[in-house]
C-alpha positions, 0 to 999 in steps of 0.5 A: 470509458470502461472501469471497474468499480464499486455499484454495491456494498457488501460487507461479507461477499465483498466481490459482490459489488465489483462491477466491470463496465462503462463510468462517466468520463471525468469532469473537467476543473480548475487546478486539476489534470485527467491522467490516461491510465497505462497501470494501476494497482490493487490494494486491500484498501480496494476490497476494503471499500467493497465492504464499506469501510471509508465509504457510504453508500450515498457516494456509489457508484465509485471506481475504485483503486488508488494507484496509477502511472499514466500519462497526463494532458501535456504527454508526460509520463507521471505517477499519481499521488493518491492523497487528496486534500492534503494542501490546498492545491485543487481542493478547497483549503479546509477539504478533509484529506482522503484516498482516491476512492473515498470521495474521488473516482479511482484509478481501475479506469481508461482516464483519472482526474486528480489536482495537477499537484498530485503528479509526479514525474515518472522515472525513466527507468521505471514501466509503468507496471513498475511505477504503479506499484509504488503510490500506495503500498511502496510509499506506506513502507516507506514511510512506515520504515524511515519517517515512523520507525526512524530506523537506521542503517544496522538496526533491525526490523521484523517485517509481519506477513511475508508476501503482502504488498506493503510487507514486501516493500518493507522487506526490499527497502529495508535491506536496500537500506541497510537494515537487518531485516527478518520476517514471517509467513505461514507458507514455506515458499514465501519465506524463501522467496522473502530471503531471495529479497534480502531478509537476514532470515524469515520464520514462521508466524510466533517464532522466536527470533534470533534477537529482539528487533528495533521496530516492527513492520504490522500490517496483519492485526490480530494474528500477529500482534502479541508477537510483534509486542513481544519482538521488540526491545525496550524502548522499540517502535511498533509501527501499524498501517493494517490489519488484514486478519482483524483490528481487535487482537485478543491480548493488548499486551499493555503491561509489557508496552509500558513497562518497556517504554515501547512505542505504537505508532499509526501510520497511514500512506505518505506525504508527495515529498516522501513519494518523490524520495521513494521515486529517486531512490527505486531509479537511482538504486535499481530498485524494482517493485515486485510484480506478482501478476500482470492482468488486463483491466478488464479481468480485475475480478481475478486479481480481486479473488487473488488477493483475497485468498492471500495467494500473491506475493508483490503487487497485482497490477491491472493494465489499460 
């Protein structure tokens, strides 16, 4: 079957090692069901695992990606939750948890095997475009918003970085969800494109913002995070699940998070459960995942360079 997958790594061309060609059709096993891919979604957890990060070198080659909507043995249209490991179910009882890609073969393929329980079923009034965008960076704002954050309906959030995936979902959830939200990004399109979703206002990176926010959305790392700290109000929530510009920021800002009684929390992905609330909320709210670009699977390196250079504001989805 025809795949797009990691055969190298390389820690500084990390494209290098992407390879477009013919993988091993997937094993079957007990407990476990093979999905037909219709779409699936880069991540930057995707170039991440070029550059070798949650991965060795002794389990390549490894067909990357996490997301997909598809359609599994039975003809039902299903979306994959990507955590395995997570229950017993499929796996063994004490397997570690992990994100497809790091010990199971990806998504960027023509067919996926995962556990039966990993499916969900797929809205009606999603695409599957749609559907395939909600699985990793969806369902980590979502969690990130209202299991971590714990944020409510009149609180505020700033959202770091205006055009990502994870921060675009942050920023249309937020104000579906009755949040103030407020952002940032460097490039004026995307601030305004960030308003068109429903942010109260988006600013450039470091601005002073109206009022300190209740939580903040941190997926940039070391660009932003003096000015997240410095955002919150006392006793406020910093929620991080990346950090795209670098994971050591040149200033901790220790003394004002004690002194502040502020909170950092560490957030990673999300639970089935909270992917089926995310499902039933996009269906029954008429919330769509935003789409940057649409392209064959074939033609993955393009949406790799794409998300690289930052040039993107959504999801980049790659069809089979």
């Amino acid at each position: 079957m025809f795949a797009a997958y990691a055969a190298r790594i390389d820690r500084d061309q990390p494209l290098n090692g992407l390879v477009l060609g013919e993988r091993p059709e997937p094993e079957a096993r007990p407990g476990w069901t093979t999905v037909n891919v219709k779409a699936a979604t880069l991540n930057h957890h995707d170039l991440w695992t070029l550059r070798g990060v949650g991965i060795s070198e002794k389990v390549l080659p490894m067909i990357l990606g996490c997301d997909a909507a598809g359609v599994d043995e039975d003809g039902n249209e299903v979306v994959v939750h990507s955590v395995i490991g997570q229950t017993g179910h499929g796996v063994g009882p004490d397997e570690p948890r992990s994100i497809l890609t790091e010990r199971y073969q990806g998504t960027f393929a023509e067919r996926v095997s995962v556990p039966s329980w990993n499916v969900l079923p797929k809205p009606a009034g999603l695409s599957f475009e749609e559907a395939a965008c909600l699985p990793t960076a969806w369902l980590t704002a979502y969690r990130m918003l209202f299991t971590n954050a714990d944020v409510r309906p009149g609180q505020s959030v700033l959202v770091q970085g205006a055009g990502g995936g994870v921060a675009t979902a942050a920023i249309v959830l937020g104000a579906v969800a009755g949040l103030r939200v407020f952002t940032t990004s460097r490039d004026e399109a995307k601030r305004k494109r960030a308003v068109e979703l429903g942010a109260e206002a988006a600013f450039e990176p470091g601005a002073r913002l109206p009022h300190r926010v209740d939580a903040v959305i941190e997926t940039v790392g070391a660009a932003t995070w003096s000015h997240s700290v410095k955002s919150l109000k006392p006793g406020g929530t910093l929620v991080i699940s990346g950090a795209t510009s670098g994971p050591n920021p040149p200033a901790a800002e220790l003394n004002r998070i004690f002194f502040l009684e502020l909170k950092v929390v560490g957030s990673t992905m999300g639970t089935k459960e909270e992917l089926a609330d995310l499902l039933s909320l996009c269906a029954t709210k008429d919330v769509r995942p935003l789409i940057d670009s649409v392209l064959p699977l074939d033609r993955a390196r393009e949406g790799f360079e794409k998300m690289s250079s930052g040039d993107l504001f959504g999801k980049v989805v790659l069809t089979v």
